[in-house]
Each structure stands twice: as structure tokens, then as C-alpha cells.
C-alpha positions in Angstrom: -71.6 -15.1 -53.3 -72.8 -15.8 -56.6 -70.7 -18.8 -58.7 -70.8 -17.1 -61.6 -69.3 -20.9 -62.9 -72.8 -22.7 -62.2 -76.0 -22.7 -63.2 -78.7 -24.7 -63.3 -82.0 -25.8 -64.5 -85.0 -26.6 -62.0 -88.1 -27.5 -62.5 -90.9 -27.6 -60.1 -89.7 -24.8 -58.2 -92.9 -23.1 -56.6 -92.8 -26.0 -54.4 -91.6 -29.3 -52.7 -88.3 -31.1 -53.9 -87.8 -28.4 -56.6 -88.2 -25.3 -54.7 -85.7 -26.9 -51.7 -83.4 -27.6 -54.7 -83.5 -24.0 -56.0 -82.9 -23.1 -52.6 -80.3 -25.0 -51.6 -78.5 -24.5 -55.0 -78.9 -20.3 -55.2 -77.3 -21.0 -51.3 -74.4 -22.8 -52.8 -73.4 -19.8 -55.0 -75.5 -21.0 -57.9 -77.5 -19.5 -60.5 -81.2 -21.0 -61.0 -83.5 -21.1 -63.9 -86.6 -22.2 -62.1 -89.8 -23.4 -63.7 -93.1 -22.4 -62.4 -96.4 -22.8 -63.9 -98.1 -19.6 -62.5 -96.7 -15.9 -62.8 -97.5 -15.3 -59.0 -95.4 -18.0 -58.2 -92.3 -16.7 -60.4 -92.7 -13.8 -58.2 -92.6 -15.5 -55.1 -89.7 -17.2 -56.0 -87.3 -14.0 -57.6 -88.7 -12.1 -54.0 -87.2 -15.5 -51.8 -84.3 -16.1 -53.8 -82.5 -13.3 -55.2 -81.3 -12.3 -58.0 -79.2 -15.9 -58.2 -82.6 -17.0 -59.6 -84.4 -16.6 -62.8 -88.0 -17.8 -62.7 -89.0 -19.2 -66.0 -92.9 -19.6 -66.6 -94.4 -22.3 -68.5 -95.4 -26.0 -68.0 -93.6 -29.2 -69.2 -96.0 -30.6 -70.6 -96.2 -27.9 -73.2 -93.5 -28.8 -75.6 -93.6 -25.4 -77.4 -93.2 -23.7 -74.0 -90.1 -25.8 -73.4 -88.5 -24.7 -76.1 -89.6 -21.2 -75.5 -88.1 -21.1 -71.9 -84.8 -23.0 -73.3 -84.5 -19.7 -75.5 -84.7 -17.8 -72.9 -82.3 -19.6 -71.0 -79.7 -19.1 -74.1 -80.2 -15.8 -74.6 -79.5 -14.9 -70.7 -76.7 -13.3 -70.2 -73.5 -15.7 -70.2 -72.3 -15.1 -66.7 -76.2 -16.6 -65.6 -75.9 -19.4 -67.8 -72.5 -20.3 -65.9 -70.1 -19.4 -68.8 -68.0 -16.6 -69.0 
């Protein structure tokens, strides 16, 4: 069951620490905004984890990309961001 209450921010998520985070958090009733650098990874990642997650493309290292993916966070609708 989704926790419409949570959400969080990941980054890394296509693999290692972030995508076990993602994981384990979308388990615990969580929505996820994951970062992934490549769109076949976002992919991946919506197919393995549901519609609890929201792959979000772009590289941190990219400052304007950042900011383009915290837009998209905000303009998500509320119950994703964890507010109602």
C-alpha cells in the first residue's frame, strides 16, 4: 500500500545503494523520485518498481538539470510529493 504521507528523493537509483534504497523505500509504502542518468534505466526502474516510483533523468553534476528535475518534482502531483 502506497503511503501517500512519504516521499522521497534518491539518487543513484539504476544501481547499488540507491536502487536497494528505492526498493526498500517504494516496499515500505513510499513514493520515490529516483535519479538515473540514462532513459533505459528510468525504464527499468518504473517496470521494477511500480507506480510508487517516479524516475527522474538527469545527472548531478549538471546543476541546471538539478533544478530541472526539482521542478519536476514540485509540479508532481501533491499526493506523490507526500502532501495532501
Amino acid at each position: 500500500m502506497l503511503n501517500h504521507a512519504r516521499a522521497a528523493v534518491v539518487t543513484g537509483t539504476s544501481t547499488g545503494f540507491g536502487r536497494a534504497s528505492a526498493a526498500l523505500l517504494t516496499q515500505r509504502g513510499f513514493h520515490v523520485f529516483g535519479s538515473v542518468r540514462k532513459q533505459r534505466d528510468a525504464k527499468r526502474l518504473k517496470a521494477e518498481l511500480g507506480p510508487a516510483c517516479m524516475p527522474l533523468v538527469f545527472d548531478l553534476s549538471d546543476k541546471l538539470a538539478v533544478h530541472a528535475a526539482a521542478a519536476q518534482v514540485r509540479r508532481a502531483p501533491a499526493d506523490m510529493r507526500g502532501q495532501r
